[in-house]
KOLSEDO-416676 format. One record per residue (C-alpha): y, x, z. Coordinates in steps of 0.1 Angstrom, whole numbers, plus 5000, padded with zeros to 4 digits. Each point is the difference from the previous one (the first is absolute). Example, Ala and Ser with C-alpha at 12.3 -4.5 7.8 and 13.67 -1.06 7.14 Angstrom:
<vexke><v>4955</v><u>5123</u><w>5078</w></vexke>
<vexke><v>5034</v><u>5014</u><w>4993</w></vexke>
This chain:
<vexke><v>5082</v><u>5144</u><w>4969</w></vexke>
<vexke><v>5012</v><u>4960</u><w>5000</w></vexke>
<vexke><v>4988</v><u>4976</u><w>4989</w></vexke>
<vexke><v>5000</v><u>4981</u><w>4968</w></vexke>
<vexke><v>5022</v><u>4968</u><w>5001</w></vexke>
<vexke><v>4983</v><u>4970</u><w>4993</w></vexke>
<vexke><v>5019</v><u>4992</u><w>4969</w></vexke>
<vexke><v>4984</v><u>5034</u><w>4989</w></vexke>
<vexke><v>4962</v><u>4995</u><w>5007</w></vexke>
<vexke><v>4985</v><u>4986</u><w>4966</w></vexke>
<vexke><v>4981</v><u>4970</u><w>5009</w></vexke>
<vexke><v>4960</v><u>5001</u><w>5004</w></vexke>
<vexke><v>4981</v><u>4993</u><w>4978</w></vexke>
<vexke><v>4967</v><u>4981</u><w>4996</w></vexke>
<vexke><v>4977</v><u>4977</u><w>4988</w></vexke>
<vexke><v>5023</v><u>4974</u><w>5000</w></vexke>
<vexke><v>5021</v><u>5018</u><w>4972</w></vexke>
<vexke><v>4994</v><u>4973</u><w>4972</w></vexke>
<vexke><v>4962</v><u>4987</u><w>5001</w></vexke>
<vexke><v>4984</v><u>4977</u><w>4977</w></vexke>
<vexke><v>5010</v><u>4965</u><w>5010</w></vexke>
<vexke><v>5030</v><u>5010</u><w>5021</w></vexke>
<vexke><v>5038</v><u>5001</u><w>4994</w></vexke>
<vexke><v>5018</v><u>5031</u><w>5004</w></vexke>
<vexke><v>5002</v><u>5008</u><w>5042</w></vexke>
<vexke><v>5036</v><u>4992</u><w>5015</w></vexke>
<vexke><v>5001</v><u>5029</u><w>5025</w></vexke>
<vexke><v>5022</v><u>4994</u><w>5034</w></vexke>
<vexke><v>5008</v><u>5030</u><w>5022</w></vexke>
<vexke><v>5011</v><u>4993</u><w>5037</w></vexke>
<vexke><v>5015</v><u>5031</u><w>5023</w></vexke>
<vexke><v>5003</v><u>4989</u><w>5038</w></vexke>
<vexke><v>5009</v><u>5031</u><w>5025</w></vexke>
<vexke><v>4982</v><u>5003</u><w>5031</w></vexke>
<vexke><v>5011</v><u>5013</u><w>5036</w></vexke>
<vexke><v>4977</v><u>5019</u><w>5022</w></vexke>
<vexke><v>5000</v><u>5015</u><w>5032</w></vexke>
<vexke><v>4983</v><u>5033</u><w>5002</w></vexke>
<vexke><v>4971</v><u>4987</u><w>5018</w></vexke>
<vexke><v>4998</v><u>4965</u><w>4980</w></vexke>
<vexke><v>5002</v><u>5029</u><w>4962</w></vexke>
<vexke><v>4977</v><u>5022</u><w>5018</w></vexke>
<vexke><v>4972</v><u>4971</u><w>5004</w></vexke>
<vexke><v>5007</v><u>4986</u><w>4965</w></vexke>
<vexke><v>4991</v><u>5037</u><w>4990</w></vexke>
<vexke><v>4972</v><u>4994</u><w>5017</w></vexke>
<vexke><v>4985</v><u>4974</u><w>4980</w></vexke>
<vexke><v>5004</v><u>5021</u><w>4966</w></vexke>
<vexke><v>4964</v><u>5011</u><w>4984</w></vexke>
<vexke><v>5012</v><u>5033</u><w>4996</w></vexke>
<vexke><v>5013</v><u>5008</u><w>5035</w></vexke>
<vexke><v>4968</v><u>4985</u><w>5011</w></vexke>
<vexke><v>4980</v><u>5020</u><w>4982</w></vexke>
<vexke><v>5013</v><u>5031</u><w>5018</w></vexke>
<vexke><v>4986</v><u>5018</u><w>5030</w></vexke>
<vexke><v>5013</v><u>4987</u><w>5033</w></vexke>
<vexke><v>5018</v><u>5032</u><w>5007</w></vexke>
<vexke><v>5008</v><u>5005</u><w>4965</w></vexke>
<vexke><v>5011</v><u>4962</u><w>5002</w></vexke>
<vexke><v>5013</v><u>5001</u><w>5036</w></vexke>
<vexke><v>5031</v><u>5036</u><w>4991</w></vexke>
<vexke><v>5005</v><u>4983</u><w>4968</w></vexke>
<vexke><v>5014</v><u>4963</u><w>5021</w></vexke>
<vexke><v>5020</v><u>5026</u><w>5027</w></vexke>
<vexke><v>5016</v><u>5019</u><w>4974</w></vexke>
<vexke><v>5012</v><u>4965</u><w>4983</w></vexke>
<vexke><v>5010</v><u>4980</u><w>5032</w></vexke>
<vexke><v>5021</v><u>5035</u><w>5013</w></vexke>
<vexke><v>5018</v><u>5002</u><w>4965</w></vexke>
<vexke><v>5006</v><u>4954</u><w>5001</w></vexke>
<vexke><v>5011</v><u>5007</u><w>5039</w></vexke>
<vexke><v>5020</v><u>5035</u><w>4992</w></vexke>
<vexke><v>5020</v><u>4994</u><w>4967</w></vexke>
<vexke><v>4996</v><u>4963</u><w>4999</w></vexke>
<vexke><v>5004</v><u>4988</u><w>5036</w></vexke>
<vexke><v>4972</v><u>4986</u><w>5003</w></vexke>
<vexke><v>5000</v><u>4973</u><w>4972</w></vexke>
<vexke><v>4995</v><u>5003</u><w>4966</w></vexke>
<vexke><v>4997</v><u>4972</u><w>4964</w></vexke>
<vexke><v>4975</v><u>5000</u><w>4976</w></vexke>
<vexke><v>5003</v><u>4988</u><w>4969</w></vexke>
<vexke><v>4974</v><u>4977</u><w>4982</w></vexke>
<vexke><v>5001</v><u>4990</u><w>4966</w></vexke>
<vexke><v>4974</v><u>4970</u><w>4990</w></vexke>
<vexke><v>4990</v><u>4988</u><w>4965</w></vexke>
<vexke><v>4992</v><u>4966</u><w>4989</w></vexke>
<vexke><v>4984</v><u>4994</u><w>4967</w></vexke>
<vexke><v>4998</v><u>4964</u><w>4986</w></vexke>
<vexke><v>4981</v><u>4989</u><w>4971</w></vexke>
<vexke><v>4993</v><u>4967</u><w>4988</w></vexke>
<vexke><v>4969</v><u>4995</u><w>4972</w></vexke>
<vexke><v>5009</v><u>4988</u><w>4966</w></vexke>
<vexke><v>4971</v><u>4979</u><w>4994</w></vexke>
């Protein structure tokens, strides 16, 4: 299964979505593509709540299996894609 493109992820939504004495949000979406090395992905992994949350062996097979398929069918390198939203609103009053 891919991935949606970002074009096709609805924007969030929130409490900023028209609130008494604001103007309607402007919304701003950035993408930026990120290289990694398997080690440099594998400790970015690292830092994710639910990896963390695992057992060390759970957590520990989980990493190998990742950094053997980055280092086997990616040579080793791999980009991640972020997508960032900015909302701006400015009060009315």
């Amino acid at each position: 299964m891919r991935l949606l493109a970002p074009a096709e992820i609805p924007p969030g939504t929130g409490e900023l979505n028209g609130p008494t004495g604001f103007g309607q949000p402007v919304l701003r979406r950035y993408e930026r593509d990120l290289p990694y090395s398997t080690e440099e992905y594998l400790n970015l992994l690292q830092t994710y709540s639910g990896h963390r949350a695992l057992p060390p062996t759970v957590r520990n097979g989980l990493l190998e299996c990742i950094g053997n398929l980055i280092d086997e069918r990616h040579g080793g390198r791999i980009t991640k894609r972020y997508l960032t939203e900015l909302r701006v609103v400015h009060r009315t009053g």
